[in-house]
C-alpha positions in Angstrom: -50.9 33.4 0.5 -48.1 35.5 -1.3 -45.8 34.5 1.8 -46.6 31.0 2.1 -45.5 30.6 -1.7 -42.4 32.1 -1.7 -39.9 29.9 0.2 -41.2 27.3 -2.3 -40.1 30.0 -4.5 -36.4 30.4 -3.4 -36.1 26.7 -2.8 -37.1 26.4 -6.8 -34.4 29.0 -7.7 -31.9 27.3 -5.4 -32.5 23.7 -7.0 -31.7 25.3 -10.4 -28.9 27.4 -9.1 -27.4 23.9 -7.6 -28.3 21.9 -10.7 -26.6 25.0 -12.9 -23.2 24.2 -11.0 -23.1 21.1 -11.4 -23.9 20.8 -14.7 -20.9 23.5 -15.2 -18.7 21.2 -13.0 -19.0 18.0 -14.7 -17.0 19.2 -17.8 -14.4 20.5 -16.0 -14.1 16.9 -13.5 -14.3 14.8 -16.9 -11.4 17.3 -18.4 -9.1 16.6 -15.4 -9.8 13.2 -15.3 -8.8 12.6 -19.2 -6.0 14.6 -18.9 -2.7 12.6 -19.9 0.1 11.4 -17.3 2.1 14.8 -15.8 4.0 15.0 -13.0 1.8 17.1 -10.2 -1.5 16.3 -12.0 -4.8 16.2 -10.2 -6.1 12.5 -10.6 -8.0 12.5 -7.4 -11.2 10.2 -7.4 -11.0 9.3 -10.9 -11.6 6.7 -12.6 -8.9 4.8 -14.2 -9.4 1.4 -14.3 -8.0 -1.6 -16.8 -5.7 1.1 -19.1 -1.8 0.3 -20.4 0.2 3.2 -18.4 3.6 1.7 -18.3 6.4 4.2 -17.4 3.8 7.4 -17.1 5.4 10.5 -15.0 3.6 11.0 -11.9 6.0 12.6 -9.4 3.9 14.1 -7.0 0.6 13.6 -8.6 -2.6 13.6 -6.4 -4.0 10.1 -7.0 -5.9 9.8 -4.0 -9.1 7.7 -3.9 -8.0 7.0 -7.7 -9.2 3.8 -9.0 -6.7 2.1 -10.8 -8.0 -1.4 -10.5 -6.3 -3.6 -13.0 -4.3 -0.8 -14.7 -0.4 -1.6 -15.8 1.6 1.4 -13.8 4.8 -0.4 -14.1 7.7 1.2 -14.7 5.9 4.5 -13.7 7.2 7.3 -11.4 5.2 7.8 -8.6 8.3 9.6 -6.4 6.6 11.5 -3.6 2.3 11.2 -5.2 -0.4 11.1 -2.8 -2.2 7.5 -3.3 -4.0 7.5 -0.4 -7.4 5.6 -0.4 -6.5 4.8 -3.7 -8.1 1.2 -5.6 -5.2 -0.8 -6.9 -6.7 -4.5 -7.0 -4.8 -6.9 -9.6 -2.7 -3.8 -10.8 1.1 -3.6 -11.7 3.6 -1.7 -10.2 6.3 -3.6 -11.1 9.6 -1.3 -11.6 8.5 1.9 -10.6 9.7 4.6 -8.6 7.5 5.5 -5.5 10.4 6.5 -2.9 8.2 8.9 -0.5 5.1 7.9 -2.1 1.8 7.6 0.2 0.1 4.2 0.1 -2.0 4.8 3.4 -5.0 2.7 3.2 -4.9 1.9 -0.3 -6.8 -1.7 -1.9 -4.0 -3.4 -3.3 -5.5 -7.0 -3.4 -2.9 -9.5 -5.5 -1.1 -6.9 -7.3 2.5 -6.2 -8.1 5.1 -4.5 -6.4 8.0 -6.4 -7.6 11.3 -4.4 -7.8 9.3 -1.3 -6.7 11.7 1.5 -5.2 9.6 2.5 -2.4 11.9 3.6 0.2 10.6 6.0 2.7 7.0 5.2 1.3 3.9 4.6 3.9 1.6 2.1 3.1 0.1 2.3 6.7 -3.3 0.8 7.1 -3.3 -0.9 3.6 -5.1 -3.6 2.6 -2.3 -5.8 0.2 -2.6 -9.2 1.0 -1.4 -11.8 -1.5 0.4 -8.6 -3.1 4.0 -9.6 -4.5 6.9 -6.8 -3.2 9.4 -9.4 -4.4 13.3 -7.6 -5.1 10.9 -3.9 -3.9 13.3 -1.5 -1.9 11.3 -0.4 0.8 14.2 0.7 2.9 12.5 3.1 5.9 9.2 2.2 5.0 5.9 2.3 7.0 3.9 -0.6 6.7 1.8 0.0 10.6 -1.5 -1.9 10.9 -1.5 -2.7 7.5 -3.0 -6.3 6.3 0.0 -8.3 4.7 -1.2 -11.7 4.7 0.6 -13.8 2.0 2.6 -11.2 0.6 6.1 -12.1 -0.9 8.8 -10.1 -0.2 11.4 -12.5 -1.4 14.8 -10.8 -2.2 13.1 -7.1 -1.1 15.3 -4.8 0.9 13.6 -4.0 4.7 16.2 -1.9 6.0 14.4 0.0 8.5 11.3 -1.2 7.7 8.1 -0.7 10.2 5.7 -3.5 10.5 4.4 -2.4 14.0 0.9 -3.8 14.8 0.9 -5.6 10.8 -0.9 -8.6 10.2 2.1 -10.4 8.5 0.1 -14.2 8.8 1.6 -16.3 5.8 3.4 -13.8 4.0 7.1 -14.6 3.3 10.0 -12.5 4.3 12.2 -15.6 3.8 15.5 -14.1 1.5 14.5 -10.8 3.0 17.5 -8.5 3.0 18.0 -6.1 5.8 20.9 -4.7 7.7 20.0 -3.5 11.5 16.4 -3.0 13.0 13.3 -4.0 11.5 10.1 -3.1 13.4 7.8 -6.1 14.1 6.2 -4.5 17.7 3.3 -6.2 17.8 3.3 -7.5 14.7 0.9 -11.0 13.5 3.3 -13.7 13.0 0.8 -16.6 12.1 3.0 -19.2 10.0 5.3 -16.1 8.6 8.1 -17.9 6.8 11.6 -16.3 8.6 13.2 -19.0 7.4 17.2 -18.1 7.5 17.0 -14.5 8.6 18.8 -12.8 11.1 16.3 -11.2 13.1 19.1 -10.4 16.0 19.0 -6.5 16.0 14.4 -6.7 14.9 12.9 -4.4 17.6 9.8 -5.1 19.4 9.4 -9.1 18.6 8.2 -11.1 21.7 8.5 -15.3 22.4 4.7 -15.3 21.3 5.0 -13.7 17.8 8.2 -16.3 17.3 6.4 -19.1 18.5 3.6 -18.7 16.0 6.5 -17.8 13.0 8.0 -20.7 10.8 11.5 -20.6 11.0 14.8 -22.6 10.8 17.8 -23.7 11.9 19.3 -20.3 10.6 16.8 -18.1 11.6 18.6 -16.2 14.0 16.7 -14.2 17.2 16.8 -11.4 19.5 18.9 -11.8 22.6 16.6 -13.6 25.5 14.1 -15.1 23.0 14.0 -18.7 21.9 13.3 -20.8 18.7 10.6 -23.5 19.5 11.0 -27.0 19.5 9.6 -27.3 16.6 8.6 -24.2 14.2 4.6 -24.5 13.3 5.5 -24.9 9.8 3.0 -27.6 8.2 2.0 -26.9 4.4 -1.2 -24.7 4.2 
């Protein structure tokens, strides 16, 4: 009998143990978590949703998995943090500094990236559609397989920039500013506005992605591919 009770024993000890640690850990996550904007902090999984954070230093912060759901970031630097995962739905970015910042796979549903300098940045694999990059510098950035239906990028610089396998259906890149390749391999072109740019040096386009594009008389293509009779360019 004395053997048959004991491993209900240890597991008793071990549920206190466990409960023990995490009691002692909670503290120390809420103190992180309420600590103020520094640059290198450890935000990571926190919650900071709906706050005023205009022009906060975060260089290099670990934000990952951070949710920062409407919260005003604008103005902020955010040079070379770690937002991977991270919630951003309805926030504002407007203004900041993010060059080398990581976007992967963030949730950036209708928020604002207007005038962001995000050059070298990768927002690979995140979800932004409707999301305003208006006038952002995202010279060299990585925007692979990430969902960018009906984003603006009107006036943003795209120098460089990598759309490979994006879904870029609706958004505008019309007043787009670029000088040499853009990457569009693969790319969704479902009634994307190109209206007026030079697309002559864009690397990996085919007739089908042009075909489904909404362009103009000025929209100006690779060698060997053709603008349609007429663009697929109906309101929507």
């Amino acid at each position: 009998m004395r053997a048959a009770s004991r491993p209900s024993a240890l597991g008793l000890l071990s549920a206190v143990a466990l409960a023990m640690s995490v009691a002692a850990a909670s503290p120390a996550a809420a103190a992180y978590c309420s600590s103020v904007p520094a640059p290198g902090l450890d935000w990571s999984q926190c919650t900071k949703k709906n706050l005023m954070l205009p022009s906060s230093s975060l260089e290099g912060a670990n934000l990952s998995g951070t949710d920062f759901s409407l919260t005003d970031l604008s103005g902020s630097n955010l040079a070379s943090a770690n937002l991977e995962k991270a919630t951003l739905v309805r926030a504002w970015l407007a203004g900041a500094k993010a060059e080398k910042a990581n976007f992967a796979r963030i949730e950036a549903y209708r928020s604002s990236f207007a005038n962001i300098a995000a050059n070298g940045a990768s927002f690979a694999g995140a979800e932004l559609q409707r999301a305003d990059f208006s006038g952002a510098d995202l010279t060299g950035a990585d925007f692979e397989k990430a969902e960018v239906g009906r984003v603006m990028f009107k006036g943003a610089i795209l120098t460089g920039t990598r759309f490979s396998l994006a879904n870029l259906s609706r958004a505008d890149l019309s007043g787009a500013i670029f000088e040499g390749p853009i990457n569009l391999d693969q790319a969704f072109l479902f009634l994307t506005h190109i209206e007026g740019l030079d697309l002559s040096a864009a690397t990996g386009l085919q007739q089908a992605q042009i075909n489904l594009a909404c362009g103009d008389d000025k929209t100006k293509l690779p060698a060997g591919l053709t603008a349609p009779a007429g663009w697929p360019c109906g309101s929507d």
